[in-house]
PLY file of the C-alpha trace (Angstrom):
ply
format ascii 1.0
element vertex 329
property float x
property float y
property float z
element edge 328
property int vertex1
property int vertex2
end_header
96.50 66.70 109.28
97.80 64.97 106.16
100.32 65.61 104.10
98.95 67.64 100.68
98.03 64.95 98.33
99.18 66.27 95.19
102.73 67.75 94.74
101.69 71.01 92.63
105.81 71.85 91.82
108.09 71.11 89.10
111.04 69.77 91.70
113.12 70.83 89.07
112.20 74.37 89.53
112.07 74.14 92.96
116.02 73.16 92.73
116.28 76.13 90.57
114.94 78.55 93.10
116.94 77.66 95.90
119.89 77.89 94.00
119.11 81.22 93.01
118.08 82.80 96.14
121.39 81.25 97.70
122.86 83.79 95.76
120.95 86.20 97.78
119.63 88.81 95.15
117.15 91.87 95.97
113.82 90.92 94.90
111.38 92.87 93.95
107.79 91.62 94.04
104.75 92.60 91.46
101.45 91.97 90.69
99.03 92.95 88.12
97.53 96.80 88.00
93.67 97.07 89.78
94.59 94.48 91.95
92.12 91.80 93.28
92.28 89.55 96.33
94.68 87.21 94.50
97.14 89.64 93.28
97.37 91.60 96.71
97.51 87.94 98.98
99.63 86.47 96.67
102.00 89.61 96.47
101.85 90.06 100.12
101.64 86.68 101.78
104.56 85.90 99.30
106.76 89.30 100.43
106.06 88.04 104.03
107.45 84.40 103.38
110.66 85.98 102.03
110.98 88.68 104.78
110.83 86.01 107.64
113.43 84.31 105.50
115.55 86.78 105.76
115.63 88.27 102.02
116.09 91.25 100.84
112.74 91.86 98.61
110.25 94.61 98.20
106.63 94.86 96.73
104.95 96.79 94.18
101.50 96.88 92.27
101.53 100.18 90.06
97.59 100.88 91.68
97.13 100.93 95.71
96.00 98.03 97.47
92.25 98.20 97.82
90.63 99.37 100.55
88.71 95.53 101.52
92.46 94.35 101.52
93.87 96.72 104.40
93.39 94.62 107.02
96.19 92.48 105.44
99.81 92.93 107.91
102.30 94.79 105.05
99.90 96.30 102.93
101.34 99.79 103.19
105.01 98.17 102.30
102.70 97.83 98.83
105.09 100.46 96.59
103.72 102.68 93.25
106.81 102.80 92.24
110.30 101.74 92.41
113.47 101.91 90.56
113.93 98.25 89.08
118.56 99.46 88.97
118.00 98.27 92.49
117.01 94.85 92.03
118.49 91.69 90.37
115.21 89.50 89.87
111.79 90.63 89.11
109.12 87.96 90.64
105.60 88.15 89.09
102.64 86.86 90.60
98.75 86.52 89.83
100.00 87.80 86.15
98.76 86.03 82.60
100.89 87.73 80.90
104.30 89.84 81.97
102.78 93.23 80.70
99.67 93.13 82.92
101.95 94.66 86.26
102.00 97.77 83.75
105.47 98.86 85.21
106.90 97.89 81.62
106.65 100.94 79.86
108.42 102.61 82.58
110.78 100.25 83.24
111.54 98.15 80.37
114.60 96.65 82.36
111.89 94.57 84.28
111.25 92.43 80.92
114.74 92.67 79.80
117.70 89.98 79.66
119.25 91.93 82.48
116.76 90.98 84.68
116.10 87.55 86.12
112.30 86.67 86.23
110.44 84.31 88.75
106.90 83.49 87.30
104.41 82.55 90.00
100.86 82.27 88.04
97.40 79.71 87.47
96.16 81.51 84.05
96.35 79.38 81.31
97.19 82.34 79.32
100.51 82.05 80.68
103.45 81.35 78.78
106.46 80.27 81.60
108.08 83.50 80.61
110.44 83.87 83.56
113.74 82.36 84.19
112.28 80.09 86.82
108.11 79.55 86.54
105.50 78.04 89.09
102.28 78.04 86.59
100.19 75.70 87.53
96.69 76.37 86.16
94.61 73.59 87.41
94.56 75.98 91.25
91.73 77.94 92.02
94.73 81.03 93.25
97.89 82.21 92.68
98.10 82.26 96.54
97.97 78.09 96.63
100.80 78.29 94.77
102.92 80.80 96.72
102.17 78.66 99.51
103.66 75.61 97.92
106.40 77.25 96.80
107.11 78.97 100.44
106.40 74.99 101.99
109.24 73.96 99.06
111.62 76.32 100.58
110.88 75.59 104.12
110.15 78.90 104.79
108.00 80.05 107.83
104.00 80.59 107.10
102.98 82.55 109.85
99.45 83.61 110.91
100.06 86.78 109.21
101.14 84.87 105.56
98.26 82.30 105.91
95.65 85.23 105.99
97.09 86.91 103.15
97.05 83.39 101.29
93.46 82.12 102.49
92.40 85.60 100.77
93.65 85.11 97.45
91.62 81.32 97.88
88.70 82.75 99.47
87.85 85.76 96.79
89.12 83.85 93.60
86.34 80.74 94.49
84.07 83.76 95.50
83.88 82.52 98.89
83.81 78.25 97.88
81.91 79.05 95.46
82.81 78.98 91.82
83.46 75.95 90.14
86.98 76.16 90.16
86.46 75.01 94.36
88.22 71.49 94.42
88.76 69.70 97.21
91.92 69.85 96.99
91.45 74.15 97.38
89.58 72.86 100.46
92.61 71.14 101.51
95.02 73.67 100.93
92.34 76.45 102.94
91.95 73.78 106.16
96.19 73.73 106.07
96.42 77.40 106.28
94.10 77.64 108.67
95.79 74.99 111.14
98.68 78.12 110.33
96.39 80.77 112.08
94.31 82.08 108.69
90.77 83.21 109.80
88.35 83.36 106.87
86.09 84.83 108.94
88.05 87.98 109.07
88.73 87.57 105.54
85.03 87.48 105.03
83.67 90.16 107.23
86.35 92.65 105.43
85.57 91.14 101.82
82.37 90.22 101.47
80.30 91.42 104.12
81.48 94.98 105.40
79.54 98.11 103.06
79.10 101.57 104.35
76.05 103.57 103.62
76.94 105.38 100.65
78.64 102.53 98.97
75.13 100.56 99.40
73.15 103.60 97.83
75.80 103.44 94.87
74.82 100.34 94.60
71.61 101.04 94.03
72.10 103.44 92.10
74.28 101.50 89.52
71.54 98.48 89.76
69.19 101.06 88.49
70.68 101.31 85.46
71.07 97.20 85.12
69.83 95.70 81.83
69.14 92.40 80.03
70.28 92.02 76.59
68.75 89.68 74.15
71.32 87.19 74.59
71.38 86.90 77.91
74.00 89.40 78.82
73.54 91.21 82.20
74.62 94.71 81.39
75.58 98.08 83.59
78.01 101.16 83.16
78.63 102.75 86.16
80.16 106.68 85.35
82.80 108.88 87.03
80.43 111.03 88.44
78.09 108.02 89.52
80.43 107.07 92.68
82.16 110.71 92.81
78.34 112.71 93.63
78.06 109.76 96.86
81.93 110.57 98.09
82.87 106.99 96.83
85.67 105.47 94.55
85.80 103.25 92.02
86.63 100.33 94.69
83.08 101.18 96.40
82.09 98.71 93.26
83.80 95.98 94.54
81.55 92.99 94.81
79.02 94.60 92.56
79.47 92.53 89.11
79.19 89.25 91.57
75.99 90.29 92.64
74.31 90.68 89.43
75.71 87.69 88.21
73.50 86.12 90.83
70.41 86.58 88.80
69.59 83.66 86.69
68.33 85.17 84.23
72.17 86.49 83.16
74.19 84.23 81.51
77.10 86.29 82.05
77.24 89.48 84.01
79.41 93.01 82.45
80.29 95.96 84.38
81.32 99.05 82.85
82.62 102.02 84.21
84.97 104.63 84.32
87.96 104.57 86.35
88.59 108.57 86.96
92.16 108.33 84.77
89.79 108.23 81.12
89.39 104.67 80.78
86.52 102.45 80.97
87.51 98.91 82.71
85.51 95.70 81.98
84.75 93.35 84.74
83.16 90.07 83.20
81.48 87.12 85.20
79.41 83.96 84.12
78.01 80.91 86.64
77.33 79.14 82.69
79.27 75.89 81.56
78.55 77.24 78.39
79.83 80.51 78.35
83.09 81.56 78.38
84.27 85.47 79.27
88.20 85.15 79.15
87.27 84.78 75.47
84.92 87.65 75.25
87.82 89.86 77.49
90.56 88.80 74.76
88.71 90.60 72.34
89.51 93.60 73.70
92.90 93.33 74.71
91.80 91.76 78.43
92.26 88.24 80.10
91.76 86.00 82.49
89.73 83.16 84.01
86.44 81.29 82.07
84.30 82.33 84.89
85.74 85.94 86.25
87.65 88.40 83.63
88.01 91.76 82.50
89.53 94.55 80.07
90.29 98.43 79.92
89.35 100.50 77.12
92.49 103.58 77.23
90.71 106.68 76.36
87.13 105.62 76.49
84.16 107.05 78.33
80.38 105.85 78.61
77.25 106.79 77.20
73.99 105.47 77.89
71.48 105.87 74.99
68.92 102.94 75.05
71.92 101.18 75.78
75.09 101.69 77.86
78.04 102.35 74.89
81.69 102.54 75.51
83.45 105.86 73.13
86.80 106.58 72.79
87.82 109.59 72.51
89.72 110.78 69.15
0 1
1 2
2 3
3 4
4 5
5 6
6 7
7 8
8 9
9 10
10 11
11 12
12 13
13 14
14 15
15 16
16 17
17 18
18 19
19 20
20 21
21 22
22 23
23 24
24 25
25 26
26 27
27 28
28 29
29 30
30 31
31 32
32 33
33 34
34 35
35 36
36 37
37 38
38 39
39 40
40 41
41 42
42 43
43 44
44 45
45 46
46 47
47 48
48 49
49 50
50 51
51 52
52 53
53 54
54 55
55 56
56 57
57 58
58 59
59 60
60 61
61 62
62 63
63 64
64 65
65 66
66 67
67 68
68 69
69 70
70 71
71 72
72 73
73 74
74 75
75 76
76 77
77 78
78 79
79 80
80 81
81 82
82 83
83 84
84 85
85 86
86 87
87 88
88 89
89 90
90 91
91 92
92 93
93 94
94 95
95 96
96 97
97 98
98 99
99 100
100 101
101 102
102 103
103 104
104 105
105 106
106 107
107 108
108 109
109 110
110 111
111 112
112 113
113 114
114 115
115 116
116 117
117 118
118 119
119 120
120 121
121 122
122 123
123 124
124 125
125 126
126 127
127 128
128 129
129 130
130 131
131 132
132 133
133 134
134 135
135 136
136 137
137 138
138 139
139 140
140 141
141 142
142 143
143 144
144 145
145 146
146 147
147 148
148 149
149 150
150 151
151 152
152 153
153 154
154 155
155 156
156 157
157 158
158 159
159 160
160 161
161 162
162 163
163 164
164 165
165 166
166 167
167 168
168 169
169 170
170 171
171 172
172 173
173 174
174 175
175 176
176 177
177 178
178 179
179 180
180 181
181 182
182 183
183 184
184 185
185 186
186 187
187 188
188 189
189 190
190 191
191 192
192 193
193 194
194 195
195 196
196 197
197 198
198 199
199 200
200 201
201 202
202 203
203 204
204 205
205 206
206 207
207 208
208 209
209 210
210 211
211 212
212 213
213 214
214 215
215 216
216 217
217 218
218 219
219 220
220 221
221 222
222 223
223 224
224 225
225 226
226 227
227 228
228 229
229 230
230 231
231 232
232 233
233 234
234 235
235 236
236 237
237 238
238 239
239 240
240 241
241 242
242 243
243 244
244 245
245 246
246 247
247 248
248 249
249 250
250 251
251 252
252 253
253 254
254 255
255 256
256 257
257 258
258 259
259 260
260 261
261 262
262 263
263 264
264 265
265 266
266 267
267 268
268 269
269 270
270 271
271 272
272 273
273 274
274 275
275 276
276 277
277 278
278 279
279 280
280 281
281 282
282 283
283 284
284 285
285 286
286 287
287 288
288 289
289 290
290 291
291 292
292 293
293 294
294 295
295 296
296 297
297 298
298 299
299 300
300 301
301 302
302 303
303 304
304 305
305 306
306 307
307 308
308 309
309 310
310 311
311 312
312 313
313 314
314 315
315 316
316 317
317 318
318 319
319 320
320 321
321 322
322 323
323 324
324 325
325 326
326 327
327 328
């Protein structure tokens, strides 16, 4: 196979890196809170680079890894918490903006001076806040560019890294996909396959593996589906929705992709409430036209053009002719 035909790193950074990590600092490794494929293959296949290297790192997301996501080798070395006193760099993956790992108000140290920051990201909301930064937001994954980065420092990919890495390509292009599939994402995918990735397996545990209450919440939530006037593809999906079925909240997973399907939605919103008394936003469009990072930003959310989201803190749903978000005095 060919070499990659587009060098995605600043070498300048790249220098920067390898300087620091000659130092050998503990790491500690975080992604964003109600993590997606991207943020857990990004966090992991990234923790696994560094491991066979040799470093001293750990990994943290401040929710579980999803259950779709197990199958992943080092999931369970996925921490809720940590205490940042034992680490000298903080690197941030799959994360717009430093905030979004929610660790901060806990541990304001992570986002402090003391504290050097490695910035691994492809949102364009991104502002190269770390020390060192990798943001590159022409990728389809955060994951393409943890594998550059790990190919930089001539660090091993094993079979075990390239799955965790083909999943963060494989669910942010919703399976090839979305628009932001380029060839040269096809590129990077047929690379880490040669490396032992199987997106089979990734599929089968992503896309295509439902048990039989998670399909009738499903149909339950589609139930409650509507149409708005402009086009809007609308459904809020309550606590007791998935808890009466013996599901969670990540039974939904895949849910907001599937009515985004129907052409008659120019862009797809999923309410519903996440058990801790918030209502999260997922947001999805297949329009040239439309744009839901926008529509997200509104409310304090982020992300891609195509695929974002937002959480309302202290809100619950209502459904009167329509589904209603309230928050609670």
């Amino acid at each position: 196979m060919k070499e990659l035909t587009r060098d995605i790193l600043d070498p300048k950074e790249v220098e920067k890196l390898k300087r620091y990590l000659a130092s050998k600092p503990k790491l500690i490794i975080l992604t964003h809170a109600n993590p997606d494929g991207d943020a857990i293959g990004s966090a992991i296949g990234l923790y696994n680079g560094f491991k066979e290297a040799g470093l001293e790192v750990d990994v943290a997301c401040i929710d579980p890894c999803p259950e779709e996501f197990l199958y992943l080798k080092n999931t369970k070395k996925l921490k809720q918490d940590f205490n940042p006193d034992d680490y000298q760099a903080v690197v941030f993956v799959d994360c717009g903006d430093k905030k979004l790992t929610r660790f901060d108000n806990q541990y304001p140290k992570i986002l402090s001076d003391d504290m050097v920051k490695i910035n691994i990201d492809h949102h364009a909301s991104n502002d190269n806040f770390g020390e060192i930064n990798f943001v590159i937001t022409d990728v389809a994954s955060a994951t393409m560019i943890v594998y550059q980065v790990l190919k930089a420092l001539n660090y091993k990919v094993t079979p075990d890294t390239a799955n965790a890495l083909i999943t963060g390509i494989y669910t942010d292009t919703g399976g090839f996909m979305h628009q932001n599939t380029t060839p040269l994402t096809y590129q990077y995918a047929a690379e880490l396959i040669k490396l032992g990735a199987s997106p089979q397996h990734v599929a089968q545990n992503v896309f295509h593996k439902y048990s039989f209450n998670t399909l009738k919440l499903w149909g339950k939530v589609l139930q409650n589906l509507h149409v708005t006037a402009d086009g809007a593809a609308v459904v809020g999906v309550e606590e007791k929705d998935y808890e009466n079925l013996g599901c969670t909240r990540e039974d939904l997973a895949g849910v907001i992709d599937f009515i985004n399907a129907m052409p008659e939605a120019r862009y797809s919103v999923m309410l519903s409430e996440d058990g801790k008394g918030n209502v999260k936003a997922s947001l999805r469009t297949r329009k040239d036209d439309v744009d839901v990072k926008a529509l997200a930003e509104q409310y304090g959310g982020g992300g891609h053009i195509k695929a974002s989201g937002f959480t309302i803190p202290g809100g619950r749903l209502e459904k009167e002719v329509k589904w209603k978000i309230v928050q609670d005095a």
